[in-house]
N, C-alpha and C positions, 0 to 999 in steps of 0.2 A: 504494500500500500504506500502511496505519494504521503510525503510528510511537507508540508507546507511551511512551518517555522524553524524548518532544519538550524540556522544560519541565527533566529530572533528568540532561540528559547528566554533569553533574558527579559526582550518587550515584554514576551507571555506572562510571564509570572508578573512585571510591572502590572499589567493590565487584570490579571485576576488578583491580585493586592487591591488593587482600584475597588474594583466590583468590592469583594470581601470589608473592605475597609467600608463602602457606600451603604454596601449591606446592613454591615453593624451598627452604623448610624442611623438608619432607616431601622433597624429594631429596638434602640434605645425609645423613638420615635414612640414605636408602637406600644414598648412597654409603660412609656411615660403618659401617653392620652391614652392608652385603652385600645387601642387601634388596631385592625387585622394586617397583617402582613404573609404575602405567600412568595415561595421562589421556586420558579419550574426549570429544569433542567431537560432540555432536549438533546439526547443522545444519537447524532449520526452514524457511530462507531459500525454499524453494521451495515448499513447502506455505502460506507465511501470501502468498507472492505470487501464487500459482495461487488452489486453495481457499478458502484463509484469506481470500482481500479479497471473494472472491464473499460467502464464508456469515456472516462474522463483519461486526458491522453496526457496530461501536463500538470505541473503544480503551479501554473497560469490558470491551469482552467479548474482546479481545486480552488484556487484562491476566488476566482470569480464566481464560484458555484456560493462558498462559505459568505461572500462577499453582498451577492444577490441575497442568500438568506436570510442574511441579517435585515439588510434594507427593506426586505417585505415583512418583515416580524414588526420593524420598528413605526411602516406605513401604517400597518393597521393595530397597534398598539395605542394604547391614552399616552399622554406627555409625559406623564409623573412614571412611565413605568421606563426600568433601567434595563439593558441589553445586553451582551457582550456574551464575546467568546472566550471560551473558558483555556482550550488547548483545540489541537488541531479536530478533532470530534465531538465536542458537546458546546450547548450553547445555553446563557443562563439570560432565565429575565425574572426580574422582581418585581412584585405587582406590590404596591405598596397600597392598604386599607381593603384590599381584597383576603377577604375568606376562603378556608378550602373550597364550598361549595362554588365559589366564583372564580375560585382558581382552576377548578376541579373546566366549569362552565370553557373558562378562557384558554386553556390546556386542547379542548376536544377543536374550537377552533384555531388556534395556533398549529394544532398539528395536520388538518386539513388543510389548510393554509402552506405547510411547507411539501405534506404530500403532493396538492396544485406546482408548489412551484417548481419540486424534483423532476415532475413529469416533465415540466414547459422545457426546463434547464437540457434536459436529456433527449426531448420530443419523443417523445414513450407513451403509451397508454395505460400502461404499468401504472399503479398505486402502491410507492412505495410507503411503508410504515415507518414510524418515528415513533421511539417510544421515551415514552418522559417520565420523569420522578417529581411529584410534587411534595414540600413539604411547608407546613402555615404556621403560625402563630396566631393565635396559641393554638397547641396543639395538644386539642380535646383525646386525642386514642391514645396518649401516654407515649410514642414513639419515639423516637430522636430528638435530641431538640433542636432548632432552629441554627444554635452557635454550633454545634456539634455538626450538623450539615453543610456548614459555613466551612468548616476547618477541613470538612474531606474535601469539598471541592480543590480547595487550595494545595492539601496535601497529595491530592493526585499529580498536580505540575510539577 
């Protein structure tokens, strides 16, 4: 599989400090007024290692793939909500005053959303799947916590 930050592992990890750092600010946020907070993580990891190494010929045209992704996450996202790419596979957005149920909501469209755009990207009729991990504040089922979610994403780059 094409590695697109072969050369920028350093930006990467700047850039998910960023998010992680904005993250945490946006959960003091939440803990301080009461506020819902959720962050979904979309995982490429198996479409750029299946499809993706078959149809995409260049880490030009990975970068434009990951590149458009974002840009149509961000078109049809609210303002307040934050974006970025995490490492070369997974993409994170935080919906700030959003509940699981709304995240849960925002998650089913976001992922139709990139499924549309894999297709366009590749002109395929294929529906490829993206699957995500949500995780809210608070969080009512007792699972992970939010800061603990925080720190794997980080800990994976």
């Amino acid at each position: 599989m094409m590695r697109i930050r072969g050369d920028n592992l350093g930006m990467d990890a700047i850039k998910v400090t960023q998010f992680r750092n904005l993250a945490l600010l946006e959960l003091k946020r939440a803990e301080r007024y009461r506020n819902f907070l959720s962050l979904l993580v979309l995982n490429l990891s198996d479409f750029l290692a299946t499809v993706g190494r078959r149809k995409i010929a260049s880490e030009d045209e990975e970068t434009r793939l990951l590149e458009g992704a974002i840009d149509r996450l961000r078109r049809e996202s609210r303002e307040t909500d934050l974006i970025s790419q995490l490492d070369d596979d997974r993409l994170a957005m935080l919906l700030p005053e959003t509940d699981f149920n709304g995240a849960r909501i925002a998650a089913d469209r976001f992922q139709r959303l990139l499924t549309d755009f894999l297709a366009d990207f590749l002109e395929s009729s294929y529906r490829f799947d993206v699957p995500l991990e949500i995780t809210s504040f608070p969080d009512a089922t007792g699972e992970a916590s939010f800061k603990s979610r925080l720190a794997g994403l980080a800990a994976r780059n």
